[in-house]
C-alpha positions as CSV (number, residue, x, y, z in Angstrom):
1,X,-10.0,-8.2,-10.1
2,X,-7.0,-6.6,-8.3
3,X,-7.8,-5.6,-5.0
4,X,-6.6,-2.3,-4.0
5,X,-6.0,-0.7,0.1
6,X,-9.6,0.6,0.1
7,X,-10.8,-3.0,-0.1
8,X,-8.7,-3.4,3.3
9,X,-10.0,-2.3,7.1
10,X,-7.8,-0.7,8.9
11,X,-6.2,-3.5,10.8
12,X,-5.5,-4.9,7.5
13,X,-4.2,-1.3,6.3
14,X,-1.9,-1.5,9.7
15,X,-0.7,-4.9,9.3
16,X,-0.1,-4.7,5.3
17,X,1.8,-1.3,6.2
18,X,3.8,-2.7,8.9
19,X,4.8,-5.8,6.4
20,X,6.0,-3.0,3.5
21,X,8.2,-1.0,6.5
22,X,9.6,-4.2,7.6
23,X,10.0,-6.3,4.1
24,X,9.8,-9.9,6.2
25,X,8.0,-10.2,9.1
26,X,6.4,-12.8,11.3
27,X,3.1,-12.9,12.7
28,X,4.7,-12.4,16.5
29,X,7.0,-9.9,15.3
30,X,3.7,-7.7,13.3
31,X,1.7,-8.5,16.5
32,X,4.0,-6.8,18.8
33,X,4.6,-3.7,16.4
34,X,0.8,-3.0,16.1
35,X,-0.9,0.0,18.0
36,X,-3.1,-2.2,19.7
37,X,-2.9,-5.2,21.8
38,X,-4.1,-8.1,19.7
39,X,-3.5,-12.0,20.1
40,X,-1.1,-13.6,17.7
41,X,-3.8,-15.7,16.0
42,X,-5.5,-12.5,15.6
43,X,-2.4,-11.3,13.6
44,X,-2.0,-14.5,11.7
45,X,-6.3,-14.6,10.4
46,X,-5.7,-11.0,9.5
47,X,-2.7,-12.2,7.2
48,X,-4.6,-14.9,5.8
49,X,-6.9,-12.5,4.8
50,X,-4.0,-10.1,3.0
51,X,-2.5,-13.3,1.4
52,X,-6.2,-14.0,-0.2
53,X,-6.6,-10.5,-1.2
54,X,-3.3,-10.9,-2.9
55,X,-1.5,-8.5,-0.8
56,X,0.8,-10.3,0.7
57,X,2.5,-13.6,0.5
58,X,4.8,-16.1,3.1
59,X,7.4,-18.6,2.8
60,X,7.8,-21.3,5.8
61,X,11.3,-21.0,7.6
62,X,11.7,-23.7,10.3
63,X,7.9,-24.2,10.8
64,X,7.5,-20.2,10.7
65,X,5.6,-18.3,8.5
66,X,7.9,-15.6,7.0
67,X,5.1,-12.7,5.3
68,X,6.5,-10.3,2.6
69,X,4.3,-8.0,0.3
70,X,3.1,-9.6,-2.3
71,X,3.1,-6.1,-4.2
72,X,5.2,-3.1,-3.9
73,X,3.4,0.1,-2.1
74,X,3.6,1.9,-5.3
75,X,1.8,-0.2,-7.4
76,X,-1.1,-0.6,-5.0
77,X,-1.2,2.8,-4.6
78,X,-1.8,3.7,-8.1
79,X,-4.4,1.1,-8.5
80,X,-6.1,2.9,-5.2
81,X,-5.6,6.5,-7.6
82,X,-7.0,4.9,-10.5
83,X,-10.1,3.6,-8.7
84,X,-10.5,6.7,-7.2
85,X,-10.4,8.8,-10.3
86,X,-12.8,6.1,-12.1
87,X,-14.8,6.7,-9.2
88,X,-15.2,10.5,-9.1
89,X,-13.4,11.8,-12.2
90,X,-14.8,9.5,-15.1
91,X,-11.1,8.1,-15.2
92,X,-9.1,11.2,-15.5
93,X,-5.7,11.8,-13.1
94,X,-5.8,15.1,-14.2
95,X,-8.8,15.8,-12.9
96,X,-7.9,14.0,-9.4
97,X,-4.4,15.9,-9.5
98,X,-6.2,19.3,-10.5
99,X,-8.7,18.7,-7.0
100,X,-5.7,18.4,-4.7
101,X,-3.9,21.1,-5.9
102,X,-7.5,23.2,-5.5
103,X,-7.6,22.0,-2.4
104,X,-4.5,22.7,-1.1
105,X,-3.3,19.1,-0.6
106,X,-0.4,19.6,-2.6
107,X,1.2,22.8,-3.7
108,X,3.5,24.2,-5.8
109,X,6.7,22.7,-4.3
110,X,5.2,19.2,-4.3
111,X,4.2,19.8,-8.2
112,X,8.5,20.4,-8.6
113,X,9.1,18.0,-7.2
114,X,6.9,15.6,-9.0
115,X,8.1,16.8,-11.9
116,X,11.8,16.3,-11.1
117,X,10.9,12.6,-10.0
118,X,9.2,12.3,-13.5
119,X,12.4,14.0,-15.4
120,X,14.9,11.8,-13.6
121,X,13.0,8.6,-14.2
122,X,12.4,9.4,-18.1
123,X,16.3,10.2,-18.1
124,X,16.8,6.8,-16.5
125,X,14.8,4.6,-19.0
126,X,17.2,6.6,-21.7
């Protein structure tokens, strides 16, 4: 099963976001990025934990672990959407899209511009 950023806590959230801002990243470089003081073999359990969740992944550069996202933002992100809508919507987006826009998460500029994203991405696969 796919694990998606609910599964996470939020120093795994922090680290796995810090890792999508900065595309390649070491443990020390993560560990002095984070909000909180933490010890670098802190930093480097809690990426052993993302790699076995499948979130991330490393390369060793002179002895170095180099960590990169195993999966781009957006596709984790519309797993975490999915599971939600599964959750509370029997499966329907519409229905999780429909909520927001009820309560004024998003509006009607955000809709446009959804939209327009869509449009130019349908125009593009042309």
């Amino acid at each position: 099963m796919k694990q998606i950023p609910t599964d996470l806590g939020d120093l795994e959230r922090e680290v796995l976001e810090l890792i999508w801002k900065l595309g390649d990243a070491t443990a020390d470089q993560i560990r002095q990025l984070l909000k909180r003081p933490l010890k670098e073999s802190t930093v480097r359990t809690v990426l052993s934990r993302l790699e076995q969740k499948g979130f991330v992944g490393h390369e060793v550069e002179q002895r170095t672990f180099i960590y990169r996202a195993a999966t781009p933002r957006a596709a984790v992100t519309s797993r975490a959407v999915q599971r939600i809508a599964d959750w509370f919507c029997n499966g329907s987006v519409d229905d999780v899209l429909m909520g927001m826009v009820e309560a004024k998460v998003i509006d009607q500029r955000d809709l446009q511009r959804l939209l327009a994203k869509i449009d130019k991405r349908k125009a593009g696969d042309k």
